[in-house]
C-alpha positions as CSV (number, residue, x, y, z in Angstrom):
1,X,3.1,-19.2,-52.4
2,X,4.8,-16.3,-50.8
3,X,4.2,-18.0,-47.3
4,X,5.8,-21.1,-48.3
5,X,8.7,-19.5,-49.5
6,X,9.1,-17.1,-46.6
7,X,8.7,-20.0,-44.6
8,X,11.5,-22.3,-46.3
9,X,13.6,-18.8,-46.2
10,X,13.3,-18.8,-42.5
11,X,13.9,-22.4,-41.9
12,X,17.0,-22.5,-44.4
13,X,18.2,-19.4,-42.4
14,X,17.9,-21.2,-38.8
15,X,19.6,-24.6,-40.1
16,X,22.3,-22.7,-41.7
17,X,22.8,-20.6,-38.3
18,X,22.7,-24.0,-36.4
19,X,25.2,-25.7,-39.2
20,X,27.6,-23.1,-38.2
21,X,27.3,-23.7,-34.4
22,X,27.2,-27.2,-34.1
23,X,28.4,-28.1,-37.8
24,X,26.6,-31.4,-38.2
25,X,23.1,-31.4,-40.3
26,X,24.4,-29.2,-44.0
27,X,20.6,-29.3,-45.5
28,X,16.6,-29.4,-44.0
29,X,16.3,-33.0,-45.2
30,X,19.7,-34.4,-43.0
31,X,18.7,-32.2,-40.3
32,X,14.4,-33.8,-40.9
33,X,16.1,-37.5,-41.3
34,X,18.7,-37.2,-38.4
35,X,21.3,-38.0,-40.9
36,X,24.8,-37.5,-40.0
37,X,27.9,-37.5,-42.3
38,X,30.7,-40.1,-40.1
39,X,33.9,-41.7,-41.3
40,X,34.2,-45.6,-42.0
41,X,37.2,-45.6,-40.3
42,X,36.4,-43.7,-36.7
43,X,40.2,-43.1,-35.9
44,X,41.0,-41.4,-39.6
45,X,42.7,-38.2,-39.8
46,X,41.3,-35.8,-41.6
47,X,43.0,-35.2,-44.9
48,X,43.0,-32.0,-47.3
49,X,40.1,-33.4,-49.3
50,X,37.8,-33.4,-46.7
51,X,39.5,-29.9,-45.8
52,X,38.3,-28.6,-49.2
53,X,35.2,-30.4,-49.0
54,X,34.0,-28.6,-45.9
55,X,35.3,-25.1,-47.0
56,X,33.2,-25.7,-50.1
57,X,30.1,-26.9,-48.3
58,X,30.9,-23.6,-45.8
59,X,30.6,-21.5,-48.7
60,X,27.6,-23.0,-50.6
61,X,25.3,-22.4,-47.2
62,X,27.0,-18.8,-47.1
63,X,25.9,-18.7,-50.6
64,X,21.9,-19.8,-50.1
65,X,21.8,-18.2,-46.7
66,X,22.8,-14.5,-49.0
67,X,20.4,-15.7,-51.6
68,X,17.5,-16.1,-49.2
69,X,18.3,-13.0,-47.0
70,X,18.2,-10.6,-50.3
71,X,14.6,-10.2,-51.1
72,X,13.7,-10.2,-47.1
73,X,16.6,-7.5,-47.0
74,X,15.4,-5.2,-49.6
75,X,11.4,-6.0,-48.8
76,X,12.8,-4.3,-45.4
77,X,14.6,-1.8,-47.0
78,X,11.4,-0.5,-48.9
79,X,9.1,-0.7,-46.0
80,X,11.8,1.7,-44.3
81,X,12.0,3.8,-47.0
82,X,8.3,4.4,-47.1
83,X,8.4,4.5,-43.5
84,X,10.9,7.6,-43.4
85,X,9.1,9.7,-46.2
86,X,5.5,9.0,-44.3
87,X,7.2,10.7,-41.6
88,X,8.9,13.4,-42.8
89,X,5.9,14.4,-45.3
90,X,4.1,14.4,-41.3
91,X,6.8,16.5,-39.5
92,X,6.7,18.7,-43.1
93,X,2.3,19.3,-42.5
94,X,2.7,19.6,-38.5
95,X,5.4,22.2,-39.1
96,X,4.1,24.0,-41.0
97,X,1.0,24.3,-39.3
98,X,2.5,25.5,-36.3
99,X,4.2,28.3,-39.0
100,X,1.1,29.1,-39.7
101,X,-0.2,29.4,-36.2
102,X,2.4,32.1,-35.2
């Protein structure tokens, strides 16, 4: 389970990153499908509506990318943290051997 949701973590995290360079596929399933929002009307100018629209689906990505980031974040966080007290607790043993030593 955890693989499969590390996995759509990563993938959601790369198509949002891609979304905010090229700004065409919003989800997995347009990008899976090809599927590309267009206008009926190829000459229309956009209006605030579709202004507001793409602000709000700006922020909804922002929004899931955050969501999916958090556990990896503090998972990292953690491993760090154990990582830096491992270390010191060895620099603490090595030092005071060499205390000893003298």
């Amino acid at each position: 389970y955890w693989l499969a949701s590390l996995s759509a973590s990563v993938l959601k995290t790369v198509n949002l990153c891609l979304f905010f360079r090229e700004g065409r596929y919003v989800s997995l399933t347009e990008r899976a499908l090809g599927v590309t929002k267009t206008y009926e009307d190829p000459r229309i100018i956009r209006s605030a509506a579709l202004g507001f629209m793409d602000d709000h689906l700006f922020w909804i990505n922002l929004y899931d990318f955050v969501t999916d980031m958090t556990p990896l974040a503090t998972t990292g966080l953690r491993r760090l943290k154990h990582f830096g007290t491992s270390l010191a607790g060895k620099a603490r043993r090595f030092g005071s051997k060499r205390l000893a030593a003298l």
